[in-house]
N, CA and C atoms as an extended XYZ file, in Angstrom:
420
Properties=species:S:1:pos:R:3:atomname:S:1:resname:S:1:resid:I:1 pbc="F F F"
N         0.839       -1.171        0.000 N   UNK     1
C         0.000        0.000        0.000 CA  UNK     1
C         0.884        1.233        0.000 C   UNK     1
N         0.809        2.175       -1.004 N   UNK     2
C         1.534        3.268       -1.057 CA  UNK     2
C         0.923        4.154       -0.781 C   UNK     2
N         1.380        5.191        0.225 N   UNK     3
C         0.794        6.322        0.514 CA  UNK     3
C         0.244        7.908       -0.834 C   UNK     3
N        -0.784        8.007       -0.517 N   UNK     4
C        -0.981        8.846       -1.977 CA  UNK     4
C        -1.451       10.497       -1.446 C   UNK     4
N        -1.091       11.119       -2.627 N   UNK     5
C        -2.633       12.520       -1.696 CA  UNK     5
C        -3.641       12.473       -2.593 C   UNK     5
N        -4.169       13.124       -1.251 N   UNK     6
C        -5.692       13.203       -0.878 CA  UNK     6
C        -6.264       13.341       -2.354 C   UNK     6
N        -7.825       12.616       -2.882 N   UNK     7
C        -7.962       13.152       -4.438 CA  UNK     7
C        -8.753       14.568       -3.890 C   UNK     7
N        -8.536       14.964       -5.538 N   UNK     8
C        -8.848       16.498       -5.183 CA  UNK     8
C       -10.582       16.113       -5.896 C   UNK     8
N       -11.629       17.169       -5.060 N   UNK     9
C       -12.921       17.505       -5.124 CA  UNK     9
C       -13.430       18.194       -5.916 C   UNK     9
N       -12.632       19.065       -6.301 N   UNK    10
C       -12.479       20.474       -7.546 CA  UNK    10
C       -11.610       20.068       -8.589 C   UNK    10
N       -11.697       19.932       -9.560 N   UNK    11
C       -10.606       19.738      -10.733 CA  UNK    11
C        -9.307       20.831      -10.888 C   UNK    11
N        -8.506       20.205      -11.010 N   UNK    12
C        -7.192       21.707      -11.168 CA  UNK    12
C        -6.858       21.702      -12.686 C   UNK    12
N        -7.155       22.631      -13.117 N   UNK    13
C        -7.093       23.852      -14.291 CA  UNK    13
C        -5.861       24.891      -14.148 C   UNK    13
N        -4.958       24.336      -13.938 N   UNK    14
C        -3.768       25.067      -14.032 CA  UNK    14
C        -3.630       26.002      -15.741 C   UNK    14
N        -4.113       25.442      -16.421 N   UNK    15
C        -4.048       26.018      -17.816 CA  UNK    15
C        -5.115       26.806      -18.225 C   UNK    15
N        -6.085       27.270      -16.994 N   UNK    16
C        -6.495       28.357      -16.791 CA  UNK    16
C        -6.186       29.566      -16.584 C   UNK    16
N        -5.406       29.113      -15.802 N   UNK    17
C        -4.276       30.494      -15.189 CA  UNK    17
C        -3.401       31.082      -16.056 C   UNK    17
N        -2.841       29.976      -16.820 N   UNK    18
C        -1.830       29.949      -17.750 CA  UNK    18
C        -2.660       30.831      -18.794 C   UNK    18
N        -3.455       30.343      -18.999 N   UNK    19
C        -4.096       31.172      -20.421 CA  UNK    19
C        -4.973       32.310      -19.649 C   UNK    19
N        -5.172       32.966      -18.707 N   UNK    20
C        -5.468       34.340      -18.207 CA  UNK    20
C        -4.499       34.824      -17.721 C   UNK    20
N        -3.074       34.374      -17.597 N   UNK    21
C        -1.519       35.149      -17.717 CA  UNK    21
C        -1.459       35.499      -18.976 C   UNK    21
N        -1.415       34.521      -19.694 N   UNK    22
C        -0.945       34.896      -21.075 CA  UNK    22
C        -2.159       35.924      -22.208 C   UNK    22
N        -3.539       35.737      -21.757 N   UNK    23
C        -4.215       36.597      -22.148 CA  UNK    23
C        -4.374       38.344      -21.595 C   UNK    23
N        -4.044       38.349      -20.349 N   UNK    24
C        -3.703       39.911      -19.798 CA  UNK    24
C        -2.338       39.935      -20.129 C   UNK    24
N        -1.279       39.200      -20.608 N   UNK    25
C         0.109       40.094      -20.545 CA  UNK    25
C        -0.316       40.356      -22.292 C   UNK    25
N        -1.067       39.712      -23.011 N   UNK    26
C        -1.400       39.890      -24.625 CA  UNK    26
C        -1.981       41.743      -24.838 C   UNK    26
N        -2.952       41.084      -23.721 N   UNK    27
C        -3.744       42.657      -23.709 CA  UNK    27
C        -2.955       44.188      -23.490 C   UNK    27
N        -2.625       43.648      -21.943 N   UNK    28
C        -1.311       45.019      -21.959 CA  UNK    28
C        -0.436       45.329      -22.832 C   UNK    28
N         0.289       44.237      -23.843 N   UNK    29
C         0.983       44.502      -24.902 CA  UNK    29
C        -0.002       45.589      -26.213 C   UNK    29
N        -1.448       44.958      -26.192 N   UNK    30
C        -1.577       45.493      -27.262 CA  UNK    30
C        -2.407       46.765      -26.663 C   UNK    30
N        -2.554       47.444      -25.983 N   UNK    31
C        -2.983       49.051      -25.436 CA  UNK    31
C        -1.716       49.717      -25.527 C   UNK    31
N        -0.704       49.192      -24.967 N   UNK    32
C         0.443       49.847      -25.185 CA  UNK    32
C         0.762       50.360      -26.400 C   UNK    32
N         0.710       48.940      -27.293 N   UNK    33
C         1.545       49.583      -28.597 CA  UNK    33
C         0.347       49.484      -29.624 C   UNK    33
N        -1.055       49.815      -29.110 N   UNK    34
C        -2.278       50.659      -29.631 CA  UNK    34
C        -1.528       52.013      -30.239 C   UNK    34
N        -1.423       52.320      -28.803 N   UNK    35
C        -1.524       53.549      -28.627 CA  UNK    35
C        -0.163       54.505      -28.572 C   UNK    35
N         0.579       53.777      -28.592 N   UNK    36
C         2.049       53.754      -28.735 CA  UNK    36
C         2.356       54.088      -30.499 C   UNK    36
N         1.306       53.334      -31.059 N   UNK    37
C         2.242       53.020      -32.850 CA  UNK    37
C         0.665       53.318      -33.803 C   UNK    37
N         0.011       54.055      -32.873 N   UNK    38
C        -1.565       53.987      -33.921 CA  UNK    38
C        -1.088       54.618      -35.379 C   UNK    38
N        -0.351       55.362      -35.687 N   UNK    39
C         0.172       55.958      -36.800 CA  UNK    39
C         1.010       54.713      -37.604 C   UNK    39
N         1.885       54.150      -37.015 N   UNK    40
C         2.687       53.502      -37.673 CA  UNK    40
C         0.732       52.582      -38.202 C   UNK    40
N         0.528       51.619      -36.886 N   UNK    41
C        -0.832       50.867      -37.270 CA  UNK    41
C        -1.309       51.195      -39.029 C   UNK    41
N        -1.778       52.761      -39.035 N   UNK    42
C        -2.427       53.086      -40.043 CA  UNK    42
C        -2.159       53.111      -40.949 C   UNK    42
N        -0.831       53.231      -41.181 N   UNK    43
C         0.145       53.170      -42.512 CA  UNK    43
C         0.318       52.292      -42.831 C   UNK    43
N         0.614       50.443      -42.314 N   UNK    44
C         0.299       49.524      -42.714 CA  UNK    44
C        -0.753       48.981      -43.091 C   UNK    44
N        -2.124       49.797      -42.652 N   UNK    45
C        -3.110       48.830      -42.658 CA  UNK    45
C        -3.302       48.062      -41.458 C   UNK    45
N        -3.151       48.521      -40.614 N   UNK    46
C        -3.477       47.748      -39.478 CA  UNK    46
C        -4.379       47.755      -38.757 C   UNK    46
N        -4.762       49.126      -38.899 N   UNK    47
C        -5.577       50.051      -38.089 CA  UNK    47
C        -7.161       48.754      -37.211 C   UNK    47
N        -6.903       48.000      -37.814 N   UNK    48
C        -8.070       46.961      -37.246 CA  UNK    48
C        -7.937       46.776      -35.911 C   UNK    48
N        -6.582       46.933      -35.823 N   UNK    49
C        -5.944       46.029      -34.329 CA  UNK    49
C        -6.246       46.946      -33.130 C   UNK    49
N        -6.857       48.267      -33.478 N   UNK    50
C        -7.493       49.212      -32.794 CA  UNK    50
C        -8.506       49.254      -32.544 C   UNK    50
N        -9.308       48.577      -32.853 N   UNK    51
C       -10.869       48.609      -32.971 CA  UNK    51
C       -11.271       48.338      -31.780 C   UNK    51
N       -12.239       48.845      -31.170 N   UNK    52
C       -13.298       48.455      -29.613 CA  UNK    52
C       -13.339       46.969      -29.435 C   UNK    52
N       -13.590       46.557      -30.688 N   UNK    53
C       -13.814       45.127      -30.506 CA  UNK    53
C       -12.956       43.906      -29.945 C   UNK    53
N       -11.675       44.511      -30.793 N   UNK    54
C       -10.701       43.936      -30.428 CA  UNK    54
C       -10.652       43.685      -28.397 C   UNK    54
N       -10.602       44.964      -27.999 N   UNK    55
C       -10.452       45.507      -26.761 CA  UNK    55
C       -11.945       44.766      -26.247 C   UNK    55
N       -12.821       44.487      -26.856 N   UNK    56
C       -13.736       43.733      -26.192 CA  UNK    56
C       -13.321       42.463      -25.947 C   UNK    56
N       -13.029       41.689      -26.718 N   UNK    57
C       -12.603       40.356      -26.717 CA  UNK    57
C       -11.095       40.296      -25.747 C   UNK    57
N       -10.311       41.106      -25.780 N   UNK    58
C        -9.489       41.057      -24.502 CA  UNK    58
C       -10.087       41.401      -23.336 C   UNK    58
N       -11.198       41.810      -23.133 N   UNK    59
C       -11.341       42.206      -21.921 CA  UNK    59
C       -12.626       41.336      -21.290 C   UNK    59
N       -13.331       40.516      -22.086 N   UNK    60
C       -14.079       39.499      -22.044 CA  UNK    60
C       -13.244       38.450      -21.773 C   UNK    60
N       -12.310       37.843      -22.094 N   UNK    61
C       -11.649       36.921      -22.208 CA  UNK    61
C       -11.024       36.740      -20.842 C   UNK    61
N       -10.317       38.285      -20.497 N   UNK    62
C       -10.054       38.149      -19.060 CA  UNK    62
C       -10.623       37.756      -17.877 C   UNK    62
N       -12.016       38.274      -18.086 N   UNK    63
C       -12.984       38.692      -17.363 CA  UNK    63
C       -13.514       36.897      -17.204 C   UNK    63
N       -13.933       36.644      -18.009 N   UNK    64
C       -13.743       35.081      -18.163 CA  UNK    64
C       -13.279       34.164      -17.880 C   UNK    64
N       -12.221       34.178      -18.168 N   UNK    65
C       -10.751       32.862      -17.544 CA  UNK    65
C       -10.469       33.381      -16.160 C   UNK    65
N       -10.651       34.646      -15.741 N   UNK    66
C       -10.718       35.034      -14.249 CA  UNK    66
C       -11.537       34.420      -13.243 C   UNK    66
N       -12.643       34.603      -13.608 N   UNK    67
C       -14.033       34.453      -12.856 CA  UNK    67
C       -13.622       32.518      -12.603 C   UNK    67
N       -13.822       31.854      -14.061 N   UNK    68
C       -13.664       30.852      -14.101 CA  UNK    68
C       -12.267       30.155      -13.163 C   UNK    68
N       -11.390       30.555      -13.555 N   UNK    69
C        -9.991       30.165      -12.600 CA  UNK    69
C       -10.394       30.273      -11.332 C   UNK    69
N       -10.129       31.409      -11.144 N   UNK    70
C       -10.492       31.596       -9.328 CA  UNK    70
C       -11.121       30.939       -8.581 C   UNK    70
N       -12.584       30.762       -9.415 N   UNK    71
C       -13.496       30.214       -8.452 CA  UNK    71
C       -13.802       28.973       -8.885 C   UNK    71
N       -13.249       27.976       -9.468 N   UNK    72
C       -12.759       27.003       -9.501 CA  UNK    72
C       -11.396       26.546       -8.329 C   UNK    72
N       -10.765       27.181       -8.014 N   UNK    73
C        -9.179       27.158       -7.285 CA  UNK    73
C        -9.705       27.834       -5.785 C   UNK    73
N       -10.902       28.578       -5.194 N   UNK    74
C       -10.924       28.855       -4.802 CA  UNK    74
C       -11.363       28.213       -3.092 C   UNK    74
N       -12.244       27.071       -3.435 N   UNK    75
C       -12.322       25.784       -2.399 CA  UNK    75
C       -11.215       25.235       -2.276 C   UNK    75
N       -10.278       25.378       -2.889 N   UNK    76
C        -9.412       24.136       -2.604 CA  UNK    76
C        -8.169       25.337       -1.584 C   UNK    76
N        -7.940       26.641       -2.132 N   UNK    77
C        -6.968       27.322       -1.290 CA  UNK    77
C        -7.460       28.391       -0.046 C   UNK    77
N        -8.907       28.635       -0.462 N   UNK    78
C        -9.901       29.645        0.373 CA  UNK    78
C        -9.603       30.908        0.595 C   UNK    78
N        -8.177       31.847       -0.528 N   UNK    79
C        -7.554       33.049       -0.059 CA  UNK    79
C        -7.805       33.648       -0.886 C   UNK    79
N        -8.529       34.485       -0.523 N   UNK    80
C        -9.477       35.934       -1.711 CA  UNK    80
C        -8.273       36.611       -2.454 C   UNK    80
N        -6.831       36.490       -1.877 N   UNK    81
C        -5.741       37.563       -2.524 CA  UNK    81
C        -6.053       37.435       -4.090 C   UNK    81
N        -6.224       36.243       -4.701 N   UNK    82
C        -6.409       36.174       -5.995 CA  UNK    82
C        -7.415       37.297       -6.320 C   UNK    82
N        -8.590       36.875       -5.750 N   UNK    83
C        -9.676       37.543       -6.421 CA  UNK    83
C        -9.753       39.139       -6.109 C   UNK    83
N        -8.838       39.552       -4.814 N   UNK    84
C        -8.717       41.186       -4.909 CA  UNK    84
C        -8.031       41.383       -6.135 C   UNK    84
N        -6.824       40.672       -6.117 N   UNK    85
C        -5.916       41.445       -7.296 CA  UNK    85
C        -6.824       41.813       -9.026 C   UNK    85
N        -7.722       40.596       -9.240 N   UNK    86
C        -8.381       40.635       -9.781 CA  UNK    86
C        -9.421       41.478      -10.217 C   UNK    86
N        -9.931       42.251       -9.200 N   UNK    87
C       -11.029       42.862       -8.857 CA  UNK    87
C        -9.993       44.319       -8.808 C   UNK    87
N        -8.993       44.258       -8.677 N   UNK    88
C        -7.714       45.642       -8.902 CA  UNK    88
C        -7.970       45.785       -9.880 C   UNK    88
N        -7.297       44.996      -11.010 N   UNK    89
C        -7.426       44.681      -12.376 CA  UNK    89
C        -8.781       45.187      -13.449 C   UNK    89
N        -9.524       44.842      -12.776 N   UNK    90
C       -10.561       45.071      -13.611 CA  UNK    90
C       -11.382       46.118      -13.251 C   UNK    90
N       -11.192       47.069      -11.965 N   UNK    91
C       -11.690       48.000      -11.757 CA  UNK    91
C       -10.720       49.312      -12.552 C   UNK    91
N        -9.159       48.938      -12.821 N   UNK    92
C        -8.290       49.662      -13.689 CA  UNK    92
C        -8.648       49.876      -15.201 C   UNK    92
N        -9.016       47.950      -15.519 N   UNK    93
C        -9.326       48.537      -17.099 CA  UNK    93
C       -10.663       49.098      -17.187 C   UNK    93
N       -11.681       48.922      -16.277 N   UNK    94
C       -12.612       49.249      -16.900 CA  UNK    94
C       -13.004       50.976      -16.626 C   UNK    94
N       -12.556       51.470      -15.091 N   UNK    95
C       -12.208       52.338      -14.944 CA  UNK    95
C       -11.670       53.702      -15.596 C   UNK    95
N       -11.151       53.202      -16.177 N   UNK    96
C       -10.027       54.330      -16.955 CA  UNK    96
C       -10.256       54.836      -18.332 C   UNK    96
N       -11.674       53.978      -18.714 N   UNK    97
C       -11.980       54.365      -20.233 CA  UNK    97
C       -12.881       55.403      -20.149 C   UNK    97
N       -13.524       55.210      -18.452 N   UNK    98
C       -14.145       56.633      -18.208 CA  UNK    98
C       -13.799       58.278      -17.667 C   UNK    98
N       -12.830       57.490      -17.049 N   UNK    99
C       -12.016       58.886      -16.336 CA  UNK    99
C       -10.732       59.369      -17.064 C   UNK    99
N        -9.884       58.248      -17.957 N   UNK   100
C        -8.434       59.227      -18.422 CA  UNK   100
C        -8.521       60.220      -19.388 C   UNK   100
N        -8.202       60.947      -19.185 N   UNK   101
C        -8.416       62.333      -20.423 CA  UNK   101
C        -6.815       62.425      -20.883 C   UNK   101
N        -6.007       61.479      -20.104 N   UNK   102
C        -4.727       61.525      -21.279 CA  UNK   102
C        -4.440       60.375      -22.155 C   UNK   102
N        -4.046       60.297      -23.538 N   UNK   103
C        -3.795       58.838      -23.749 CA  UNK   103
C        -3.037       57.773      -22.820 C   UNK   103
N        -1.484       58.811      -22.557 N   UNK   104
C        -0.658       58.269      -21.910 CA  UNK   104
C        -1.297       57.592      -20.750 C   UNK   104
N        -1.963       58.180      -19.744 N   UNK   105
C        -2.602       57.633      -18.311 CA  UNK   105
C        -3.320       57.080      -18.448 C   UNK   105
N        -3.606       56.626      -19.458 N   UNK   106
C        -4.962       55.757      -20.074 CA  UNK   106
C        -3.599       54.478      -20.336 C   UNK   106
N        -2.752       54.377      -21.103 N   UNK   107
C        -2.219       53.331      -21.518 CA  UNK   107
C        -1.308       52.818      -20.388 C   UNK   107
N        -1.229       53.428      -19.213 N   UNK   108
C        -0.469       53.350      -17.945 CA  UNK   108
C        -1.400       52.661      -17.182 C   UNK   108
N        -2.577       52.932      -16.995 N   UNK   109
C        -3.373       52.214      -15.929 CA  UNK   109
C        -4.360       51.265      -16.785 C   UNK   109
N        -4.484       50.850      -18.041 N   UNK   110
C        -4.670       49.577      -18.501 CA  UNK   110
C        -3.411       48.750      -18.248 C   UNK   110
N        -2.255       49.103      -18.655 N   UNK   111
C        -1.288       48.416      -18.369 CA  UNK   111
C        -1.154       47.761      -17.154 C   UNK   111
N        -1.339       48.695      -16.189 N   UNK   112
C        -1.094       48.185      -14.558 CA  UNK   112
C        -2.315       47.311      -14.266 C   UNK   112
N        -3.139       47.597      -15.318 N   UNK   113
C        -4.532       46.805      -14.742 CA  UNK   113
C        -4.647       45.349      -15.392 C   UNK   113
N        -3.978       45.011      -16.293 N   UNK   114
C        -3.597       43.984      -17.199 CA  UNK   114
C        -2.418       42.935      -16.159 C   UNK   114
N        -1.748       43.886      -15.627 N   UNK   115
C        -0.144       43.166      -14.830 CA  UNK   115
C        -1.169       42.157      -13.921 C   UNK   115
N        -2.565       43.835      -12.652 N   UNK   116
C        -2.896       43.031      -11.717 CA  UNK   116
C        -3.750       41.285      -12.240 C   UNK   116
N        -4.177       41.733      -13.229 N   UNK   117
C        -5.168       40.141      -13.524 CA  UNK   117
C        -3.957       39.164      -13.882 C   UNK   117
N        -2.533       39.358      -14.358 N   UNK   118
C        -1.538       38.196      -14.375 CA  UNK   118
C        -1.285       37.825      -13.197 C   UNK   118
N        -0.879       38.626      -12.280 N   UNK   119
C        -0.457       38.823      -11.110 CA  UNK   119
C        -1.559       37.608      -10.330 C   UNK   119
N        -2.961       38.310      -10.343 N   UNK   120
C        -3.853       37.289       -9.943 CA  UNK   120
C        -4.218       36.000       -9.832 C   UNK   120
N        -4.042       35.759      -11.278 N   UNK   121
C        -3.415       34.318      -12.239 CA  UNK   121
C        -2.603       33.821      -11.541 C   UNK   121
N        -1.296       34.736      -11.108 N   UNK   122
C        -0.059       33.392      -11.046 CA  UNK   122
C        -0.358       33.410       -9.711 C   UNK   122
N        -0.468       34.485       -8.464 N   UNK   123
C        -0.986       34.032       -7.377 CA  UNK   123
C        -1.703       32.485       -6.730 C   UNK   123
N        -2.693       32.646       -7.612 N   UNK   124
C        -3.815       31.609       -7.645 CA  UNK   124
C        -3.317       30.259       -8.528 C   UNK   124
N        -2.565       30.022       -9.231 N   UNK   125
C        -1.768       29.528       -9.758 CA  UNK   125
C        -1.189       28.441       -8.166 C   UNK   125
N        -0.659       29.568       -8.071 N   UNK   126
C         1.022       28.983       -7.118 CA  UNK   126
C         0.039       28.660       -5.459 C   UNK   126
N        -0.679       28.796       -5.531 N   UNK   127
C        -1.766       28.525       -4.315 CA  UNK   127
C        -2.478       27.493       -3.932 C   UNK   127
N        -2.861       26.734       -5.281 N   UNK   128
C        -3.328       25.482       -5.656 CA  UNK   128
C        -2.259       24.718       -5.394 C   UNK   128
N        -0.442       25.244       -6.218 N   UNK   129
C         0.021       23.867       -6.244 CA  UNK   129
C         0.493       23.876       -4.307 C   UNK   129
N         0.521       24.810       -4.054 N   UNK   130
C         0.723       24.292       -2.042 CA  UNK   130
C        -0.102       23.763       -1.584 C   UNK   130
N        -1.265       24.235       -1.729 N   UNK   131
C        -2.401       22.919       -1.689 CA  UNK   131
C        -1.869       21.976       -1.832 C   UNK   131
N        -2.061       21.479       -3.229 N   UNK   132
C        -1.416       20.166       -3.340 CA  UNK   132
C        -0.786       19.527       -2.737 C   UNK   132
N         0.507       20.437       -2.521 N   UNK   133
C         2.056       19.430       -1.765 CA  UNK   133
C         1.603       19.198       -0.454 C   UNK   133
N         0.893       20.479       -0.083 N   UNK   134
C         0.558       20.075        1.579 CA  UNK   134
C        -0.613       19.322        2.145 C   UNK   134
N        -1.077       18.399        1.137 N   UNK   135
C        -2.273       17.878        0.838 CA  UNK   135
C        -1.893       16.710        2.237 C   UNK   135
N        -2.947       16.211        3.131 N   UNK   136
C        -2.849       15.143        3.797 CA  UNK   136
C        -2.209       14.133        2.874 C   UNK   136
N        -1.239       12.977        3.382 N   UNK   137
C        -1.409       11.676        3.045 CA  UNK   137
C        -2.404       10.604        3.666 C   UNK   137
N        -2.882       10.191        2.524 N   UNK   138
C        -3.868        9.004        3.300 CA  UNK   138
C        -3.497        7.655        2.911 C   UNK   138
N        -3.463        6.571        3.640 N   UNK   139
C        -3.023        5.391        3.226 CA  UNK   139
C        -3.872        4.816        2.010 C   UNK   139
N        -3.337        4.249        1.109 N   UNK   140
C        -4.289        3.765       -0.098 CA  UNK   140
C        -4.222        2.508       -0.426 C   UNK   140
């Protein structure tokens, strides 16, 4: 009989996290160099990559793999830090499309608001796997 851990009750979706890291560090890249290169954008033909829509679907997506991650991961570690940082995050991007009257402070606090939902991610991420390790052994 080899000692095992505990099975888990909640499924772990680590590649949740992974893909709402990699979808907010996508996003912050592209507000930045929105708004950073909209000229260069236009001269290629790019100008699409500007569109609301675009910025919808990043910000749905986040909003999404967030909700979903967390509270999936969230019985198993029980520490809201994820979901503040989260709730940072998304009070930044959504925040700021109403109040910045500069581009720049506009592309500064999406940015920071993009970091907090990675940030959130890997938190919640790295929370689960201590769970894990520190999981009871039970004889099997």
């Amino acid at each position: 009989m080899h000692g095992s851990v505990a099975p888990d009750h909640q499924p772990s979706q680590p590649w949740l996290d992974r893909a709402g890291m990699v979808t907010s560090t996508l996003c912050a890249v592209h507000c930045a160099a929105t708004a950073l290169l909209m000229g260069a954008l236009t001269a290629i033909g790019a100008s699409r990559l500007a569109d609301p829509a675009v910025e919808a679907v990043f910000l749905s997506a986040s909003i999404g793999l967030g909700a979903i991650s967390l509270g999936q991961a969230f019985p198993r570690h029980r520490s809201s830090r994820p979901a503040l940082w989260l709730a940072i995050g998304l009070v930044l991007l959504l925040g700021v499309r109403r109040t910045a009257e500069l581009p720049v402070l506009e592309v500064l606090v999406v940015t920071a608001g993009a970091f907090c939902i990675v940030r959130a991610h890997w938190l919640n991420a790295r929370l689960v796997t201590t769970c894990r390790r520190t999981a009871p052994v039970v004889a099997g």
